[in-house]
C-alpha positions as CSV (number, residue, x, y, z in Angstrom):
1,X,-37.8,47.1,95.8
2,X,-34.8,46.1,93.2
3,X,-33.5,48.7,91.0
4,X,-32.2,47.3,88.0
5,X,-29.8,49.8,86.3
6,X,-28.5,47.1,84.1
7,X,-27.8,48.8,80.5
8,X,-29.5,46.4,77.9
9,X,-26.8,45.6,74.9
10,X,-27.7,47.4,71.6
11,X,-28.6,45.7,68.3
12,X,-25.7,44.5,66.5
13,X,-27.8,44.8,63.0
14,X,-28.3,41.4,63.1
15,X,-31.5,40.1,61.4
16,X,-33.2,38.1,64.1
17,X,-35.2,35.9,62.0
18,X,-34.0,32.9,60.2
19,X,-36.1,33.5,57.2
20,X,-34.6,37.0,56.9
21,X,-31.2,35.7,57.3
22,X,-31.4,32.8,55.0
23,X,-32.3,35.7,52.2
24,X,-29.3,37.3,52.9
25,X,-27.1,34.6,52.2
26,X,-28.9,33.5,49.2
27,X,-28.9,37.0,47.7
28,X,-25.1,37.3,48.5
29,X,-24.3,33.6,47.0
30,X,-26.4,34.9,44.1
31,X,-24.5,38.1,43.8
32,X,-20.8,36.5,44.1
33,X,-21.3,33.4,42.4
34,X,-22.7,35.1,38.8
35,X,-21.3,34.1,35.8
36,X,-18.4,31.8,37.8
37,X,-17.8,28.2,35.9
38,X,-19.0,25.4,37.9
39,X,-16.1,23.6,36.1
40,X,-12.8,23.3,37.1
41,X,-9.6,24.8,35.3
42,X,-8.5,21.3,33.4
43,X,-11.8,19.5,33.5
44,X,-11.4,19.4,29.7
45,X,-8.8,17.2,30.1
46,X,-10.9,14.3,31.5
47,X,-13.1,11.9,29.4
48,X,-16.4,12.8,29.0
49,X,-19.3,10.4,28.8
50,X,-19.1,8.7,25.3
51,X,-16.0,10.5,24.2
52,X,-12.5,9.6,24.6
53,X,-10.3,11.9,25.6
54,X,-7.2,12.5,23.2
55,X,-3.8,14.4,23.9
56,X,-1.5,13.6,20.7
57,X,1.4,15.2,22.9
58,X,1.4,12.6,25.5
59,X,2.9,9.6,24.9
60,X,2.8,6.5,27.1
61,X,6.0,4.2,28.2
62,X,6.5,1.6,30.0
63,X,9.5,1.5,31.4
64,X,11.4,-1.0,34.5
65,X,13.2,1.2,37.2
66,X,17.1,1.0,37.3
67,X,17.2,0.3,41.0
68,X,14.8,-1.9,41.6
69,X,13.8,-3.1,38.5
70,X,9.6,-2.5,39.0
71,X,7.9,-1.9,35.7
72,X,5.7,1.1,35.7
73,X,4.0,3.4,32.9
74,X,5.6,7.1,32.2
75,X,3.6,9.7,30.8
76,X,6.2,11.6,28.2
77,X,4.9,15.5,27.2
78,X,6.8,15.5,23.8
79,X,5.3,18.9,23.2
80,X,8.4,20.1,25.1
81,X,10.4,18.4,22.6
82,X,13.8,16.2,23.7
83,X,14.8,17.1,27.6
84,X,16.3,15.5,30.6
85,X,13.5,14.8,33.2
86,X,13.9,13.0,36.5
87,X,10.9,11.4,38.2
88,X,10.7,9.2,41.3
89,X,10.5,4.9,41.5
90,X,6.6,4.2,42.3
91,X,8.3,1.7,44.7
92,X,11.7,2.1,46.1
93,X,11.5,5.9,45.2
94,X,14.9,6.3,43.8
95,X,14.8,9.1,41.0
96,X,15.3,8.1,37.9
97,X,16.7,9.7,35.0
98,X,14.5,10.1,31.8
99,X,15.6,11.7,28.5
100,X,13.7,11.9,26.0
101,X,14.6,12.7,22.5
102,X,11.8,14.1,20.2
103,X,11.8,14.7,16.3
104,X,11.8,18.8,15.8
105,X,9.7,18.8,12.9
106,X,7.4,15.7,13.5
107,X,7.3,16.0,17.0
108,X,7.3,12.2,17.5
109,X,9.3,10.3,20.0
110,X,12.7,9.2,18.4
111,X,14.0,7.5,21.7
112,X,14.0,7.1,25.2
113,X,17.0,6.9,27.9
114,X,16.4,5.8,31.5
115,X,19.2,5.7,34.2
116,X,20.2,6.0,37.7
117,X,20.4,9.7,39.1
118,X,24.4,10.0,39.1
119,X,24.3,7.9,35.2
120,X,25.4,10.0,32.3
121,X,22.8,10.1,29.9
């Protein structure tokens, strides 16, 4: 005759049945997902469905890079008003100087420099 003095392992608190554990999670998810957006921060920014999306700040250039001479389209902010910016070639990746000079009072573009990164601008 065996004599099995094996301890059995204790409950870990576990629900054992699906049904009771698939409950669970759909209380919590109910719990910690109340009142949360289901949008993204900036979603406003896309076009909706029969509406065009419009930013009077952003102004749209096309410019040709100093290097390499690739055209390309340069989204200008001229809610920050004139400034010195440098932003990358979409082709030979150079960075390019871009300063933009804005109108103070009617916050329109008045001009637009481009040149290589050691040009003074």
């Amino acid at each position: 005759m065996r004599n099995d003095t094996t301890e059995r392992p204790e409950p870990t608190g576990l629900p054992d049945d699906d049904e009771v554990l698939d409950a669970a999670v759909e209380q919590w998810l109910a719990e910690h997902s109340a009142g949360q957006p289901d949008e993204w921060p900036g979603h406003e920014l896309l076009e909706s469905e029969g509406e065009e999306a419009t930013n009077d700040a952003l102004h749209e250039a096309e410019i040709n890079c100093p290097y390499c001479d690739t055209p390309f389209t340069l989204f200008l902010d001229l809610d920050e008003g004139s400034l010195l910016n440098i932003v990358d070639c979409e082709r030979c990746c150079q960075p390019i100087q871009v300063r933009q000079h804005v109108d103070p009072v009617s916050g329109e573009l008045e001009g637009l420099d481009i040149g290589q990164d050691d040009d003074v601008l």
